[in-house]
MMTF fields as JSON, N, C-alpha, C and O atoms, coordinates in Angstrom:
{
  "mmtfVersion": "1.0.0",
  "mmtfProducer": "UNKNOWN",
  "numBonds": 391,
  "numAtoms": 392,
  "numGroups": 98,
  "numChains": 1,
  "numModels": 1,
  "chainsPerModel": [1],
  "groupsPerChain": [98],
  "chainIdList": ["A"],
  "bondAtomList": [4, 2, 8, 6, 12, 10, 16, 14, 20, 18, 24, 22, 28, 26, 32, 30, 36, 34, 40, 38, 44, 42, 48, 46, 52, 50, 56, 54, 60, 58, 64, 62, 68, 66, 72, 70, 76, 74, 80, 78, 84, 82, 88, 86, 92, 90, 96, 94, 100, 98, 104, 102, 108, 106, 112, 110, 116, 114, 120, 118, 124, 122, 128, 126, 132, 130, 136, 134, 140, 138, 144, 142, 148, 146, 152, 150, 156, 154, 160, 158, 164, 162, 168, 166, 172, 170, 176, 174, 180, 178, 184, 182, 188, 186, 192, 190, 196, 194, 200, 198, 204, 202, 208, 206, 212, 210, 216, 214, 220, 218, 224, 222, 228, 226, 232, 230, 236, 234, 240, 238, 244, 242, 248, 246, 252, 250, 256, 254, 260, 258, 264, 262, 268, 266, 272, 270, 276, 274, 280, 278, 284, 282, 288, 286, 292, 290, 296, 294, 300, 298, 304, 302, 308, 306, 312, 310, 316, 314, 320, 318, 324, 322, 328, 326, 332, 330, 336, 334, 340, 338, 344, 342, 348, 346, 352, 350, 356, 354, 360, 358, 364, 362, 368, 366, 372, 370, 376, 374, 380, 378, 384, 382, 388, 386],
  "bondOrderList": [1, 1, 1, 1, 1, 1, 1, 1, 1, 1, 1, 1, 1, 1, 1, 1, 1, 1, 1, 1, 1, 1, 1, 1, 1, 1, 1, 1, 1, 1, 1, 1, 1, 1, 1, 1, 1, 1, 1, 1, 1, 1, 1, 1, 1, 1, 1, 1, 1, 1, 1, 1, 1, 1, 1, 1, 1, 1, 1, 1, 1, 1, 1, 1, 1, 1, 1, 1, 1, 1, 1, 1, 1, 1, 1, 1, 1, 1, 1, 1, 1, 1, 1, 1, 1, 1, 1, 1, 1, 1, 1, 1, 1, 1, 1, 1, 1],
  "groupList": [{"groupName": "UNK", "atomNameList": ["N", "CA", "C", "O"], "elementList": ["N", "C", "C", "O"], "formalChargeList": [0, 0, 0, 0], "bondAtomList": [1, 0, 2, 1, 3, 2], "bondOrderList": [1, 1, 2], "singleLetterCode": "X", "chemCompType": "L-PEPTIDE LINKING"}],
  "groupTypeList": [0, 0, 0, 0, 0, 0, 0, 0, 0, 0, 0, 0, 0, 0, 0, 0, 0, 0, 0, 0, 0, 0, 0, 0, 0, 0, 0, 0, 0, 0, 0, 0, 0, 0, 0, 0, 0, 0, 0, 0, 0, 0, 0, 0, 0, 0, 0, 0, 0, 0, 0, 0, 0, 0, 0, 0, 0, 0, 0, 0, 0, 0, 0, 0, 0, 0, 0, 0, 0, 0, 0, 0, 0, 0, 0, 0, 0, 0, 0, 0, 0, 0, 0, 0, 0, 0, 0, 0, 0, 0, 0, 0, 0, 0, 0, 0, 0, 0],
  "groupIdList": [1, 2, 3, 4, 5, 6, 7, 8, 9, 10, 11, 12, 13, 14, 15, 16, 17, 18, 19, 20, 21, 22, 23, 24, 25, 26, 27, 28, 29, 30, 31, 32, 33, 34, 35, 36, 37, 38, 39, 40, 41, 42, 43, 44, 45, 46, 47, 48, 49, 50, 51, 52, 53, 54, 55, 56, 57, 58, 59, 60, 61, 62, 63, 64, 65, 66, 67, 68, 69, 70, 71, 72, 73, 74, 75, 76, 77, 78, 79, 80, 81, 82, 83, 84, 85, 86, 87, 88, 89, 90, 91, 92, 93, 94, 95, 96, 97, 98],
  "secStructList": [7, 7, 3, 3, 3, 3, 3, 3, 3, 3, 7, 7, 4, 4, 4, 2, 2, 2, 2, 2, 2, 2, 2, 2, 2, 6, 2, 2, 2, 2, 6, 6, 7, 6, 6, 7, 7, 5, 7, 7, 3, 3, 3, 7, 1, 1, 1, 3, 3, 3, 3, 3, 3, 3, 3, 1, 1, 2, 2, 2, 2, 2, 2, 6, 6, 1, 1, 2, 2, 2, 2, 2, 2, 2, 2, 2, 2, 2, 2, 6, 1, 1, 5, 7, 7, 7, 7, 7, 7, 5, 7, 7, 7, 7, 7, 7, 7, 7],
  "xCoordList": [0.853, 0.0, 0.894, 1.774, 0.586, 1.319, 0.856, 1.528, -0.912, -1.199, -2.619, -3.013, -3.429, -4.723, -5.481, -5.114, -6.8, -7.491, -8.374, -8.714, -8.438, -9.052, -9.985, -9.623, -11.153, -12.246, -13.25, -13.932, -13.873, -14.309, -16.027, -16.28, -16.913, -18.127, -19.234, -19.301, -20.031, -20.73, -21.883, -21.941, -23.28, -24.146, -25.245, -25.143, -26.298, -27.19, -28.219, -28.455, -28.425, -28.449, -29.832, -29.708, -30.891, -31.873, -32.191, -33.257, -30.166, -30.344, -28.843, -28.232, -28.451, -27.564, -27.544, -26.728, -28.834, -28.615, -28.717, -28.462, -29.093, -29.134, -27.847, -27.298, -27.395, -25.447, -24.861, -24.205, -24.917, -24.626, -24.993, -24.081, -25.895, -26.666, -25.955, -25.195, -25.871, -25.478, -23.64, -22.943, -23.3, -21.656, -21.329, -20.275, -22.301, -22.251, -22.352, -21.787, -23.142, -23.667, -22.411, -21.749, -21.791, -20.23, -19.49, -18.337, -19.426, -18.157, -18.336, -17.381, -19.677, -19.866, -19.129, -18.753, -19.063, -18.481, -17.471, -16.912, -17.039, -15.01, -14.404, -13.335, -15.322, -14.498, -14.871, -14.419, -15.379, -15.332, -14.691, -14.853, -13.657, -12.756, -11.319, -10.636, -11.139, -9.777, -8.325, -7.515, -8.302, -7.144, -7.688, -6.903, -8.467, -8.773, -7.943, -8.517, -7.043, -6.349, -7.176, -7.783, -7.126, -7.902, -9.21, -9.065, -10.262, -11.086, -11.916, -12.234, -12.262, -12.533, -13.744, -13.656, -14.703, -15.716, -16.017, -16.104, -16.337, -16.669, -17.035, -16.966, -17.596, -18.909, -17.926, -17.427, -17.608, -16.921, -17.848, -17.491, -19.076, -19.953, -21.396, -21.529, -22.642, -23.998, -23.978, -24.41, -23.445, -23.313, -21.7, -21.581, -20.933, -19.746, -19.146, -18.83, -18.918, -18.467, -16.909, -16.47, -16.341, -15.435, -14.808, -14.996, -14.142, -13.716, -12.178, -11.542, -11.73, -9.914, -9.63, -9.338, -9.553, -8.971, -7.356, -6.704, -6.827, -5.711, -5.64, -6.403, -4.609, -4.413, -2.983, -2.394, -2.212, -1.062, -0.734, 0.328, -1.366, -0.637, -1.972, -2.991, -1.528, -2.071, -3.537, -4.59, -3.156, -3.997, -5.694, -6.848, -5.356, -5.948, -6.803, -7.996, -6.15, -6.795, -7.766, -8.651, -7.7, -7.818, -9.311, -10.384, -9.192, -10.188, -11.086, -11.902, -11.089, -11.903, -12.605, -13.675, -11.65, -12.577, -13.587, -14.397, -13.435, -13.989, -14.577, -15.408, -14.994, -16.156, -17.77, -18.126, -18.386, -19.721, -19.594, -20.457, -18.766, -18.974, -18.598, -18.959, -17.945, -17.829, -19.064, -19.658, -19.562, -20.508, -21.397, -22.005, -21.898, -23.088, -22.893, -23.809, -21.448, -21.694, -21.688, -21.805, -21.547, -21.594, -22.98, -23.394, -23.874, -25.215, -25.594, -26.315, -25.18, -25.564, -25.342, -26.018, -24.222, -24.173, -25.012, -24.849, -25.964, -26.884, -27.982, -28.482, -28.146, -29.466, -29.16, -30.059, -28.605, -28.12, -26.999, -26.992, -25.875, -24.587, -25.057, -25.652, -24.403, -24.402, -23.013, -22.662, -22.363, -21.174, -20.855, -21.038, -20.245, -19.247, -18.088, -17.432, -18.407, -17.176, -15.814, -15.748, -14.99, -13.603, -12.825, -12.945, -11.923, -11.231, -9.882, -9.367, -9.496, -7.682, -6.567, -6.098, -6.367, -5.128, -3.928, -3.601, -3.532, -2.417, -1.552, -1.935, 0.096, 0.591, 1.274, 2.142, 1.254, 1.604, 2.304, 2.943, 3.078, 4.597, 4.844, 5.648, 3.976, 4.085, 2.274, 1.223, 2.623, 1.399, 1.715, 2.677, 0.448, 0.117, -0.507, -1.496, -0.59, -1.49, -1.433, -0.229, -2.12, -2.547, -3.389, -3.679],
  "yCoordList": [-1.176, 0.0, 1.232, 1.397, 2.243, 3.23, 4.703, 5.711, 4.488, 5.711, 5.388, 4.277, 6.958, 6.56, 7.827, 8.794, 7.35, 8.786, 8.935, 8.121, 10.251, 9.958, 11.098, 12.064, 10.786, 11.447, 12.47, 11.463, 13.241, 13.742, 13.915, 14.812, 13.167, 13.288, 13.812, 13.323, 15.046, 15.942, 15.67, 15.94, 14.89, 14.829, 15.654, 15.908, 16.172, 17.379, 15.63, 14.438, 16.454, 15.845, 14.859, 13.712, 14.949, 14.225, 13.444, 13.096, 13.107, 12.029, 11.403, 10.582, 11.677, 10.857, 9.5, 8.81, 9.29, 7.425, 7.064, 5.87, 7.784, 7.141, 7.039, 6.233, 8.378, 8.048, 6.977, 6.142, 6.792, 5.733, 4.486, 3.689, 3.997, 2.591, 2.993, 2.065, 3.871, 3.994, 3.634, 2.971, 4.294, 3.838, 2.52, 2.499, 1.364, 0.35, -0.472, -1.483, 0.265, -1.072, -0.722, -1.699, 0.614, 0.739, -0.56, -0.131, -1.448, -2.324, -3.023, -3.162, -3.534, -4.381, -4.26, -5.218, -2.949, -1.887, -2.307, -3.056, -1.792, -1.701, -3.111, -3.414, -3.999, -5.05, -5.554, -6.695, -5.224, -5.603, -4.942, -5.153, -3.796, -3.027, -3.865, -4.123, -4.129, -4.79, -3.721, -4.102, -2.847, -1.595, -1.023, -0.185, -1.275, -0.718, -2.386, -3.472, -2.282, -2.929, -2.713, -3.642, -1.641, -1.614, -0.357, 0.793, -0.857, 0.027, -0.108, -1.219, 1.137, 1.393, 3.045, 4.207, 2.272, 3.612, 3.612, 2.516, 5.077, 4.957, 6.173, 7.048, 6.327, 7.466, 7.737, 6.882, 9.607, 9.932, 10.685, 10.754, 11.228, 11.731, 11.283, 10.566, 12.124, 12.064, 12.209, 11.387, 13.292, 13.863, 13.37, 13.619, 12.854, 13.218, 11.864, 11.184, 11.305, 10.161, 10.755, 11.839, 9.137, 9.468, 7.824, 6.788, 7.87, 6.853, 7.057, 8.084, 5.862, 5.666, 4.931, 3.861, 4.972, 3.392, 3.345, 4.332, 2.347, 2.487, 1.505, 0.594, 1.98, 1.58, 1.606, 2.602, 0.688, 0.211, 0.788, 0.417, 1.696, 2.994, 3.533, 3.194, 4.878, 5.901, 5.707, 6.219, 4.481, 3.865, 3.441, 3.69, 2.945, 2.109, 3.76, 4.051, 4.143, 5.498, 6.318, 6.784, 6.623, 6.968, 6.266, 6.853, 5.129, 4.308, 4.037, 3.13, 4.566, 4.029, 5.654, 5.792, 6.934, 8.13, 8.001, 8.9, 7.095, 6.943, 6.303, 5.956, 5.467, 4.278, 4.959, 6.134, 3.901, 3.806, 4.374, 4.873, 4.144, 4.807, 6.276, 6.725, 6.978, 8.229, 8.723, 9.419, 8.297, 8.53, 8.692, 9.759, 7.465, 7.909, 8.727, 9.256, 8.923, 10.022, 11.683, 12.731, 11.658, 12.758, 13.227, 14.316, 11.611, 12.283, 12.592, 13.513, 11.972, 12.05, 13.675, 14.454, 13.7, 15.712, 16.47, 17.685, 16.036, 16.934, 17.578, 18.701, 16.359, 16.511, 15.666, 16.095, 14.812, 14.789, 15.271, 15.011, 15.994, 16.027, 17.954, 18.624, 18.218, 19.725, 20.293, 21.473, 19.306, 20.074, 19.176, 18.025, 19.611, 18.587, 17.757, 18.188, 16.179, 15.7, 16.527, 17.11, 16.456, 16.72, 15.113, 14.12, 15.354, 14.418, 15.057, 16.155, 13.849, 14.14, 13.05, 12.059, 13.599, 11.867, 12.45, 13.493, 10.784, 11.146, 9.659, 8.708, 10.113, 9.229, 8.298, 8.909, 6.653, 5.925, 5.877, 5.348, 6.482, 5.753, 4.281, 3.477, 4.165, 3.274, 2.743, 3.365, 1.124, 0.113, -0.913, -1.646, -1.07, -2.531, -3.331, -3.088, -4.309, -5.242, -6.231, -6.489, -7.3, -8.243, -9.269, -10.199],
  "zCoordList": [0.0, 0.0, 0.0, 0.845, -1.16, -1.196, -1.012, -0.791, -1.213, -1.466, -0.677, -0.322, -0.461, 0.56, -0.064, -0.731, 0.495, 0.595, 2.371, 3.231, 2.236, 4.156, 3.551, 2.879, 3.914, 3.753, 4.559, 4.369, 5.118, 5.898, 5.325, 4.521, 5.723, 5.435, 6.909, 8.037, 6.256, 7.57, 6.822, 5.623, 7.759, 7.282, 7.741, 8.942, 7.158, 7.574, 9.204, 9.009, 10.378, 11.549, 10.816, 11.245, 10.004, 9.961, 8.857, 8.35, 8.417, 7.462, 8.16, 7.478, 9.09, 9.729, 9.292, 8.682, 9.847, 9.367, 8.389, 8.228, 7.335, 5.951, 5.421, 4.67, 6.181, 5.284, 6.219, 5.596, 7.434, 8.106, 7.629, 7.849, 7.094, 6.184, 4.904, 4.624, 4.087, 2.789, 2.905, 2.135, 4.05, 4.115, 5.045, 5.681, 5.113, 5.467, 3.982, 3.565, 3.51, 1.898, 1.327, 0.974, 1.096, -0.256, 0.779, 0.74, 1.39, 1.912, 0.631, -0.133, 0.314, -0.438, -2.065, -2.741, -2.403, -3.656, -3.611, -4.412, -2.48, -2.412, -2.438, -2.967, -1.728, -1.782, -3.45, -3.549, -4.494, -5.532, -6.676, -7.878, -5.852, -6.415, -6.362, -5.371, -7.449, -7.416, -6.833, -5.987, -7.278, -7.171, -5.296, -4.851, -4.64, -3.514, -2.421, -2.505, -1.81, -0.809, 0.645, 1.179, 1.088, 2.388, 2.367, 1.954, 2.836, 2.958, 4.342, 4.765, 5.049, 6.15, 6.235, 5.838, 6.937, 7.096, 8.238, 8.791, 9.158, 10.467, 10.616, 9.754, 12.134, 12.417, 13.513, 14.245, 13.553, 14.565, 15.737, 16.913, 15.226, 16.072, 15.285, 14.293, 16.279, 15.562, 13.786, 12.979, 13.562, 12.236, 11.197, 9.997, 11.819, 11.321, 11.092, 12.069, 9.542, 9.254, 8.557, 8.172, 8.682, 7.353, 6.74, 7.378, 5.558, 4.675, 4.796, 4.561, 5.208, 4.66, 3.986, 4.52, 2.878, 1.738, 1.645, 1.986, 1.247, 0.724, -0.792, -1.113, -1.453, -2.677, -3.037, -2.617, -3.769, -4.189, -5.211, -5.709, -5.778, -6.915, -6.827, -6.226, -7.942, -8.45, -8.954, -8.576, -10.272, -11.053, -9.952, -10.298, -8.987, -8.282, -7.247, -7.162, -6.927, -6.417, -6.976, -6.258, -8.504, -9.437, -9.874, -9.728, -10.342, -10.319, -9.106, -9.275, -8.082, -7.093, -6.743, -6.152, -7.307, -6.708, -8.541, -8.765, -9.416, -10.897, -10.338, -11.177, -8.824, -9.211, -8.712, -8.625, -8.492, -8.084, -5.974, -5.252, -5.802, -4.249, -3.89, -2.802, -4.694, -5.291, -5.459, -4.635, -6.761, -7.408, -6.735, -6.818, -5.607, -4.589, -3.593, -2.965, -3.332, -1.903, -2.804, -2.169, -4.177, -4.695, -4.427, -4.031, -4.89, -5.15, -3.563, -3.179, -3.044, -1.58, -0.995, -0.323, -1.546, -1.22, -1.849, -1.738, -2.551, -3.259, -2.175, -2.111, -1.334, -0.332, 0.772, 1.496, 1.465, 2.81, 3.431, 4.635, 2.963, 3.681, 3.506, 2.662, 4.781, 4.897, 4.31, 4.337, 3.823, 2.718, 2.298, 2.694, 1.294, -0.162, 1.228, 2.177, 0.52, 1.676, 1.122, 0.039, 1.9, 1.847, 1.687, 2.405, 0.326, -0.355, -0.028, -0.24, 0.616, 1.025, 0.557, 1.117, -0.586, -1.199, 0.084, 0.65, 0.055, 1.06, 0.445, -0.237, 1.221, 0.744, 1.581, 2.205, 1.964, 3.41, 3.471, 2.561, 4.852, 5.285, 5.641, 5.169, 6.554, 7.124, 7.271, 7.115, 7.69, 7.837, 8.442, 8.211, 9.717, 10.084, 10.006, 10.698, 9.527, 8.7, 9.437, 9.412, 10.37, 10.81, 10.366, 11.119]
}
């Protein structure tokens, strides 16, 4: 794993759970992303989720902000999230893998 994205998703308070259920079903997405190595979603408060993937190049990064779980949290900012998530490529030093 060489490369990541860490995500910051704020959802408007009275669709909380729908992005919470909607970022439970993308596991199912990612794990059918070949170029996506690790993927991880979690709820830091009432309102406040976020996504960490990692990916083994560019290509693979690239293709996964091109897929279908992109695509739905885009639409999802149309009318549940109280702002555009924040997309952060980042690049790994280090990893523990168990």
């Amino acid at each position: 794993m060489k490369v990541g994205l860490l995500v910051r998703i704020e959802a408007k308070p009275e669709f909380a759970d729908e992005v919470a259920a909607m970022l439970r079903g993308a596991q199912e997405l990612a794990e059918q992303e070949e170029g996506t190595v690790a993927w991880f979603a979690f709820r830091q408060n009432a309102t406040t989720f976020g996504v960490f993937d990692t990916f083994e190049d560019e290509q693979g990064r690239e293709a996964h902000l091109a897929g279908r779980i992109a695509a739905a949290l885009g639409e999802a900012a149309k009318t549940k999230l109280s702002a555009q998530p924040v997309i952060v490529p980042i690049d790994l030093l280090g990893a523990k893998v168990s």
